[in-house]
MMTF fields as JSON, N, C-alpha, C and O atoms, coordinates in Angstrom:
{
  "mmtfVersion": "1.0.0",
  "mmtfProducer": "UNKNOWN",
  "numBonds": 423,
  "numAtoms": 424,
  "numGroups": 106,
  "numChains": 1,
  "numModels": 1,
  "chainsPerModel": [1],
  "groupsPerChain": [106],
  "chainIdList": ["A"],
  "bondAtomList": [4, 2, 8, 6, 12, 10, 16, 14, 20, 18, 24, 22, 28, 26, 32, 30, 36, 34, 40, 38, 44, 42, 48, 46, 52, 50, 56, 54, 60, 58, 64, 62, 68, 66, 72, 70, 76, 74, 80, 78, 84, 82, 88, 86, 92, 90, 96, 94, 100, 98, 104, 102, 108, 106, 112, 110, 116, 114, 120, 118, 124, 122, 128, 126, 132, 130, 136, 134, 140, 138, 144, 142, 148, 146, 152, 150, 156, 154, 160, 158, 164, 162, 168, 166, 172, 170, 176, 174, 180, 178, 184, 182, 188, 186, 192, 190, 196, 194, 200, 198, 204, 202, 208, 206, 212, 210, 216, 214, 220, 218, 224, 222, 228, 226, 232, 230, 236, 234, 240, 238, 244, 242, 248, 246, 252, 250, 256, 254, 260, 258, 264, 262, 268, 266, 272, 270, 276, 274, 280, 278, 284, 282, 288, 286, 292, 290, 296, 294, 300, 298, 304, 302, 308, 306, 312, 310, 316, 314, 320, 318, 324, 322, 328, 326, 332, 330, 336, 334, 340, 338, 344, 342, 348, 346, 352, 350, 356, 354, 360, 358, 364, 362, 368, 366, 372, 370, 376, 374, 380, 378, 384, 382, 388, 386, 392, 390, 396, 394, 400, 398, 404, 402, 408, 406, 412, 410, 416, 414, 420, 418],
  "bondOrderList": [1, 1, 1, 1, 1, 1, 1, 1, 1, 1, 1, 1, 1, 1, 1, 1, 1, 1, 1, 1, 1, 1, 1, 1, 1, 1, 1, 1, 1, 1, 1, 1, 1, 1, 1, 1, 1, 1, 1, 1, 1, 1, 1, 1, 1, 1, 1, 1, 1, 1, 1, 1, 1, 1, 1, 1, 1, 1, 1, 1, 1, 1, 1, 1, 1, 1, 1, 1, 1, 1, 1, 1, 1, 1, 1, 1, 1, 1, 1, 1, 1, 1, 1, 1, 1, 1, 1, 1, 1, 1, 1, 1, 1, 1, 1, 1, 1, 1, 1, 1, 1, 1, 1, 1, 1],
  "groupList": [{"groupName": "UNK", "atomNameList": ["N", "CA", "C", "O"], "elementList": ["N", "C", "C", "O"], "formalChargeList": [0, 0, 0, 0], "bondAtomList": [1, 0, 2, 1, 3, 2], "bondOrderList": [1, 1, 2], "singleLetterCode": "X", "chemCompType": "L-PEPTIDE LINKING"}],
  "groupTypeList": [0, 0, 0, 0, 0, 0, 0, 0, 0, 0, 0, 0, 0, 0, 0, 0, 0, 0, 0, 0, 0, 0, 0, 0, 0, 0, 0, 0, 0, 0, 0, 0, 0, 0, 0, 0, 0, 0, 0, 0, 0, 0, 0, 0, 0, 0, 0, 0, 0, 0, 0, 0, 0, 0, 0, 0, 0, 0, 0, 0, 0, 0, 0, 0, 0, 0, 0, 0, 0, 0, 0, 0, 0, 0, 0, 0, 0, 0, 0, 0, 0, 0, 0, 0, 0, 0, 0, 0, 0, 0, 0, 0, 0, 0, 0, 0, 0, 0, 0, 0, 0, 0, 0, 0, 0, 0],
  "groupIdList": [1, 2, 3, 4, 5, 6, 7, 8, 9, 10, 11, 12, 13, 14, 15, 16, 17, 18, 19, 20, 21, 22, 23, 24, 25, 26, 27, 28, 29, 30, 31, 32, 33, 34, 35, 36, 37, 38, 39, 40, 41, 42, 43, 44, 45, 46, 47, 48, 49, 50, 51, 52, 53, 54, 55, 56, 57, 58, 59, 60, 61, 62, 63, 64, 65, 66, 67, 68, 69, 70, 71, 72, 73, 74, 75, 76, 77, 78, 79, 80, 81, 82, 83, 84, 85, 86, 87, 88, 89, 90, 91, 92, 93, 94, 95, 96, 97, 98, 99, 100, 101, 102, 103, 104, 105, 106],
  "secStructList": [7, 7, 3, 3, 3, 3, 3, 3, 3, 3, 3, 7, 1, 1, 1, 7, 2, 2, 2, 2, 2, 2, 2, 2, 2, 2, 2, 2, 2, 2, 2, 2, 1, 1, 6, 6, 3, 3, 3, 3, 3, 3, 3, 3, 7, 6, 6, 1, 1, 3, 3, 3, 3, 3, 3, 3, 3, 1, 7, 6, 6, 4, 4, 4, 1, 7, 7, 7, 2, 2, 2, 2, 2, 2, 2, 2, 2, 2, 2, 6, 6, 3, 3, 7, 7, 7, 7, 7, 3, 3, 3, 7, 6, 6, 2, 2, 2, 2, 2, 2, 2, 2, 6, 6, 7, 7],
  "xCoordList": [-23.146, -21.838, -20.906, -21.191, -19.907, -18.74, -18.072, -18.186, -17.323, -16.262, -15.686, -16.083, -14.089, -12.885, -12.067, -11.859, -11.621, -11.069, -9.593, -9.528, -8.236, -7.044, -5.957, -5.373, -5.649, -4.936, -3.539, -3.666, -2.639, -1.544, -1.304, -1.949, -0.223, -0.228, 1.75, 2.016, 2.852, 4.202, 4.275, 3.656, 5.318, 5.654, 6.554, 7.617, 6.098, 6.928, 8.313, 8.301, 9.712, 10.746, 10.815, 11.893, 10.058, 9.427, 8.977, 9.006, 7.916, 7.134, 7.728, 8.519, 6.889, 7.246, 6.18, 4.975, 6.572, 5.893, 4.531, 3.494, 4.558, 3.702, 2.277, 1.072, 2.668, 1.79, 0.946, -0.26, 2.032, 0.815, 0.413, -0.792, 0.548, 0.152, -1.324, -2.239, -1.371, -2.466, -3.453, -4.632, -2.847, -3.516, -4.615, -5.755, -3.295, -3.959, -5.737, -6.848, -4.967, -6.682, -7.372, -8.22, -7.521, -8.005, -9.362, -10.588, -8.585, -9.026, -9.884, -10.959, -9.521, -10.083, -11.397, -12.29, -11.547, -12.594, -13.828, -15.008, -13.039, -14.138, -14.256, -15.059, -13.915, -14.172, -15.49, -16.331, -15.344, -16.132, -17.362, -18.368, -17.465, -18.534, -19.448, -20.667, -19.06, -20.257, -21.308, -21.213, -21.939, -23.023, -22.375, -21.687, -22.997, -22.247, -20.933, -20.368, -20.179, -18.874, -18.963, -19.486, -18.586, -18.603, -17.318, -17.633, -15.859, -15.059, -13.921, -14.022, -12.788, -12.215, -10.929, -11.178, -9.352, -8.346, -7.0, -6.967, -6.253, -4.824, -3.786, -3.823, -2.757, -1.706, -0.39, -0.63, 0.76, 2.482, 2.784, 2.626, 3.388, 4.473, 5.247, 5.375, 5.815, 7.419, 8.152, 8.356, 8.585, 9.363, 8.936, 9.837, 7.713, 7.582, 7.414, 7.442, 7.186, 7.404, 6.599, 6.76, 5.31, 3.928, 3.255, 3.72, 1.41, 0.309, -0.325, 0.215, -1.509, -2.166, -3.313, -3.554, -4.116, -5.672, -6.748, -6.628, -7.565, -8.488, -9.645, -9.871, -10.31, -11.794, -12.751, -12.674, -13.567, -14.947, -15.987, -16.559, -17.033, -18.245, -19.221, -18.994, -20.366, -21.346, -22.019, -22.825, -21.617, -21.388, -20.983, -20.744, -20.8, -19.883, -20.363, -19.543, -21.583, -21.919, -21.699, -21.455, -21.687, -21.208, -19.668, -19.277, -18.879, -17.671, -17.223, -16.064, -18.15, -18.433, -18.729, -18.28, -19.768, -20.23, -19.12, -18.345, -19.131, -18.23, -18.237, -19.265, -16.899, -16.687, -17.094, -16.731, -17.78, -17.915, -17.684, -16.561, -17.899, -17.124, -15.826, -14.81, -16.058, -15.2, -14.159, -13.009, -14.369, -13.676, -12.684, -11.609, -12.849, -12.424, -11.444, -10.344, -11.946, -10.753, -10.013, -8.888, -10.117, -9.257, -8.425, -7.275, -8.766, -7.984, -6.994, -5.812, -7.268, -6.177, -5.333, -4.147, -5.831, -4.4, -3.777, -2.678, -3.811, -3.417, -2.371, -1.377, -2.561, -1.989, -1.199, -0.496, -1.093, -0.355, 0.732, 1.623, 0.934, 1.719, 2.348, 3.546, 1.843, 1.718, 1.428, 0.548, 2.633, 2.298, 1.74, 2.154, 0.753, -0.043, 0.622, 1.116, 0.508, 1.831, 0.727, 1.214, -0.441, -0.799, -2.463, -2.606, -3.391, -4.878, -5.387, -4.988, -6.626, -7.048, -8.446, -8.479, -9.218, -10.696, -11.239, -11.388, -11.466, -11.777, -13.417, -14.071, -14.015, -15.58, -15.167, -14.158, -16.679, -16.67, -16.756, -17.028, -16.481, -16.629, -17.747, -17.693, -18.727, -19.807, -20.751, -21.791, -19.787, -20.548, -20.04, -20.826, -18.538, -18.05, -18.534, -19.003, -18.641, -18.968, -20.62, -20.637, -21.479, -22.653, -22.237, -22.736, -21.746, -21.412, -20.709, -21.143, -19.699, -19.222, -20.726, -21.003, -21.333, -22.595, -23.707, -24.524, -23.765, -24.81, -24.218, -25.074, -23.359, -22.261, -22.292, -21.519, -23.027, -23.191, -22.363, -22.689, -21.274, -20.426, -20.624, -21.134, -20.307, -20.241, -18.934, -18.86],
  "yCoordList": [17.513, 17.151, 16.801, 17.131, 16.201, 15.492, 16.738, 17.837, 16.433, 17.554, 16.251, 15.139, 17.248, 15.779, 16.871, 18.044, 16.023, 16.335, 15.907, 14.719, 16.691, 15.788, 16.192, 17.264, 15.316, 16.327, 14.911, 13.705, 15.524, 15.207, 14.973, 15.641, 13.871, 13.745, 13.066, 11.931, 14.127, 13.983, 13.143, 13.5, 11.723, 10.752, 11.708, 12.11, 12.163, 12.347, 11.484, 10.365, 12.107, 11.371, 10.357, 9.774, 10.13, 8.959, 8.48, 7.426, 8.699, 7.286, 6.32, 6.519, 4.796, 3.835, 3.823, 3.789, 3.846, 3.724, 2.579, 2.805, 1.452, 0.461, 1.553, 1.389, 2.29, 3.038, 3.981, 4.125, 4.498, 6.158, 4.745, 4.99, 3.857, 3.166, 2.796, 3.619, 1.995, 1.289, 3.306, 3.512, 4.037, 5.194, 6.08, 6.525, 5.906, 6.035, 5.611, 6.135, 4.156, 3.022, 3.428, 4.106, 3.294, 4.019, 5.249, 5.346, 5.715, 7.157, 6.996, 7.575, 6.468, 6.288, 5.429, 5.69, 4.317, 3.81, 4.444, 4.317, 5.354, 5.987, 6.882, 6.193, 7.706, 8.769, 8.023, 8.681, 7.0, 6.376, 5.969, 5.652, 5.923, 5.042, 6.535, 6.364, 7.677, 8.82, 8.864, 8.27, 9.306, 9.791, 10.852, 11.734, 10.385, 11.266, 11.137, 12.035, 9.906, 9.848, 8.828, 7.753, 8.986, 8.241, 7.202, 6.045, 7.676, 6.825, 7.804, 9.023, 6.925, 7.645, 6.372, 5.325, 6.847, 5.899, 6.9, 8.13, 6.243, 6.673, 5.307, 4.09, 6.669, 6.446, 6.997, 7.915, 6.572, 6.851, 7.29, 6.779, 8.657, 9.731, 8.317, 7.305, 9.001, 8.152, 7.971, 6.772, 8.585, 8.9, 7.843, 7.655, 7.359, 6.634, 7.152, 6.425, 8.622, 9.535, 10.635, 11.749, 9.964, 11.165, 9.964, 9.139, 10.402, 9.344, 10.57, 11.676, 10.311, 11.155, 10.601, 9.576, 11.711, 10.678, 11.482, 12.686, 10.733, 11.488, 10.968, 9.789, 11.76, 11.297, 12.34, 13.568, 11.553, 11.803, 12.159, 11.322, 13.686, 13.272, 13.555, 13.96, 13.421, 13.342, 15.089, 15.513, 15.749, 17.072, 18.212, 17.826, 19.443, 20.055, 20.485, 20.677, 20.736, 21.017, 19.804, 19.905, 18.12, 17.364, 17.599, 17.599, 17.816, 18.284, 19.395, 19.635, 20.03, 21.236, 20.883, 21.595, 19.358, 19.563, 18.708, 18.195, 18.55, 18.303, 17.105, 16.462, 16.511, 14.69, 14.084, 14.459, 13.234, 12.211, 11.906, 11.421, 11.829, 11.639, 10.608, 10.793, 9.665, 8.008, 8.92, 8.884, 9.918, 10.059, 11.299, 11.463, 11.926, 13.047, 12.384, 12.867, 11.128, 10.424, 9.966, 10.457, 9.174, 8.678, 9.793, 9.465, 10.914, 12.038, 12.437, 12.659, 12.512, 13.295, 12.444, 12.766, 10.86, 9.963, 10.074, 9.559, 10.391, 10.55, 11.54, 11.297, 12.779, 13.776, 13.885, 14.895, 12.827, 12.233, 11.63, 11.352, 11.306, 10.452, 11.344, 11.539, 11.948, 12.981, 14.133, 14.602, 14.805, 16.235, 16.806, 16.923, 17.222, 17.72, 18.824, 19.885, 18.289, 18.939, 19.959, 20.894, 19.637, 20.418, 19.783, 18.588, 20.638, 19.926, 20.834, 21.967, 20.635, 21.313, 20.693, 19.482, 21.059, 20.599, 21.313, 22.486, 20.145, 20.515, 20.575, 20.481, 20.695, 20.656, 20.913, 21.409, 20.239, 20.55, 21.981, 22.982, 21.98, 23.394, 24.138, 25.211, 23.314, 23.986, 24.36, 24.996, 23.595, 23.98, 25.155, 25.952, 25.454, 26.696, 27.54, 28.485, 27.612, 28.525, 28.643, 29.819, 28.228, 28.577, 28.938, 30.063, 28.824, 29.453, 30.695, 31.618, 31.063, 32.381, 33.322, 34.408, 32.776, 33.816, 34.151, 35.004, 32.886, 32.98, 34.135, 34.586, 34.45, 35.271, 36.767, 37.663, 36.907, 38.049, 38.487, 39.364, 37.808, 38.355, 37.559, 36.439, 38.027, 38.451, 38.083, 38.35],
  "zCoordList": [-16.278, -16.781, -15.619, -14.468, -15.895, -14.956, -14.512, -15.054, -13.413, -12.536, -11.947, -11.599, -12.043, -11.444, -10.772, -11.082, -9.631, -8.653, -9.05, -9.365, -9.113, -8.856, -7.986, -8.147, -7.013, -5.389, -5.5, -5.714, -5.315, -5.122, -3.881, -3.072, -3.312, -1.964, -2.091, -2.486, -1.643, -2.037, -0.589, 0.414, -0.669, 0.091, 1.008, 0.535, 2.554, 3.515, 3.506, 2.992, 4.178, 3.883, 5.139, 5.25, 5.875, 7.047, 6.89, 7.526, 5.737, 5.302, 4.288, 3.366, 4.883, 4.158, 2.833, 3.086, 1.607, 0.244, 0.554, -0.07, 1.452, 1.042, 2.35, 2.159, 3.229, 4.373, 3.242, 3.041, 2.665, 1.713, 0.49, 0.422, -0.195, -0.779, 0.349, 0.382, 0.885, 1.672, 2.215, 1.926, 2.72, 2.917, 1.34, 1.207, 0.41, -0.75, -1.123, -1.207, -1.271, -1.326, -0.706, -1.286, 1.071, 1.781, 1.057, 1.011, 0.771, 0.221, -1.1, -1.257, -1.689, -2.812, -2.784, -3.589, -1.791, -1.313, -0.879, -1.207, 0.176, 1.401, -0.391, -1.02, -1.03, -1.791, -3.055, -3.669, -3.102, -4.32, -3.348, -3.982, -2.204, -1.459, -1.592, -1.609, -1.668, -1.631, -2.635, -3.71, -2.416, -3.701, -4.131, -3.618, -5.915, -6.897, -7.17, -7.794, -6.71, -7.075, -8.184, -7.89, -9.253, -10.72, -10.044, -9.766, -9.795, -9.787, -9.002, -8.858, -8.522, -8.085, -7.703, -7.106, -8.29, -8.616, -7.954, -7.968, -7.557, -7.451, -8.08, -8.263, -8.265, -9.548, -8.658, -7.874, -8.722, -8.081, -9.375, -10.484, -8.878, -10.333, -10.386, -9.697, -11.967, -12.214, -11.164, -10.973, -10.48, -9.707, -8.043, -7.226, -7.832, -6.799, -5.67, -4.677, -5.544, -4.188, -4.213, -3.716, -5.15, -4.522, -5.446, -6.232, -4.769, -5.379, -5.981, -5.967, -6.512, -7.16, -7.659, -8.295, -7.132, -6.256, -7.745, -7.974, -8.46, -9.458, -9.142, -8.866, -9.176, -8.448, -9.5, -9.532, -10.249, -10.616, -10.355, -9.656, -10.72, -10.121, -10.88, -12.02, -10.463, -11.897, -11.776, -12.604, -10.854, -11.376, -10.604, -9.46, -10.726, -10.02, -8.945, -8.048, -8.7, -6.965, -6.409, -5.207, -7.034, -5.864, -5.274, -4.107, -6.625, -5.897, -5.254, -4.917, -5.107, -4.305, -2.632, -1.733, -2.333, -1.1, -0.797, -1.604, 1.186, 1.861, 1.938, 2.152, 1.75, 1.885, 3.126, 4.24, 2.899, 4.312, 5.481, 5.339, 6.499, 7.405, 7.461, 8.131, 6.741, 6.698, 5.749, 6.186, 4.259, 3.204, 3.972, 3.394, 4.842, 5.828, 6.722, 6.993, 7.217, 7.943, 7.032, 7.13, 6.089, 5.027, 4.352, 4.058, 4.089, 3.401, 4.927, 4.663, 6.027, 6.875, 7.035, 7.108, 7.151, 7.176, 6.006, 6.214, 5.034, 3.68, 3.526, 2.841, 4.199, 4.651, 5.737, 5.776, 6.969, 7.869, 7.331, 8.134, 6.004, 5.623, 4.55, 4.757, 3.434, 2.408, 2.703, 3.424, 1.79, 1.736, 0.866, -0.287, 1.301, 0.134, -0.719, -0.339, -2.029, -3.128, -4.352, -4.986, -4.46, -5.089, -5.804, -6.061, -5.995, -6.651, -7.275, -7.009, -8.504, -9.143, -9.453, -9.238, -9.756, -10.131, -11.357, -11.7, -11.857, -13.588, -13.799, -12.761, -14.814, -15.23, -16.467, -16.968, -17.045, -18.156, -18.786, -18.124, -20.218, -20.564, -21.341, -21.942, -21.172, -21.511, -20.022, -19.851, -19.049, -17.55, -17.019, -16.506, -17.07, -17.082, -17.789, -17.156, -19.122, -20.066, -19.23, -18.867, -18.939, -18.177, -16.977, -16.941, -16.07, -14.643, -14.946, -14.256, -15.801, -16.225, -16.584, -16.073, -17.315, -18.042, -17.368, -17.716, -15.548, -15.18, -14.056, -13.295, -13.957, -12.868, -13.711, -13.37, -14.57, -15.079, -16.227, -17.027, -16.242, -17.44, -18.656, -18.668, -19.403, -21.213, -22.031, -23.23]
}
């Protein structure tokens, strides 16, 4: 089953919008070029002053192992520019509901 990644990246008050824009892509490139990445897109809040990076994978130990070297440079310039404001990683719930039961609990 799928696992998605979604990490926020808030526009430093030094940066220019079109830099974390082009850094964004960046990122989203190097992040889709891995194995096991289904897809992976960034989106600007309403507001124009954070991106917000969602990335796909075809299952949760890939989003478990460590990004790329190219997707590692692309994420720190990302973070050179953005502050990282906040991320969460989802799975499905019948994959949870098995990782809870295989962890021993009931």
């Amino acid at each position: 089953m799928a696992a998605i990644s979604i990490t926020t990246f808030a526009r430093r008050d030094q940066t220019d919008r079109a830099d974390l824009h082009g850094a964004a892509l960046a990122a989203t490139r190097a992040l889709r070029a891995q194995e096991g990445v289904i897809g992976s897109r960034f989106f600007w809040d309403a507001q124009g002053d954070a991106v917000v990076i969602i990335t796909e994978y075809d299952s949760m130990e890939r989003l478990n192992t460590r990004p790329s070297t190219a997707a590692m440079a692309a994420l720190y310039r990302l973070a050179d520019l953005g502050r990282p404001a906040g991320s969460s990683r989802l799975t499905d719930a019948r994959d949870a509901a098995s990782a809870y039961l295989d962890a021993g609990r009931s």
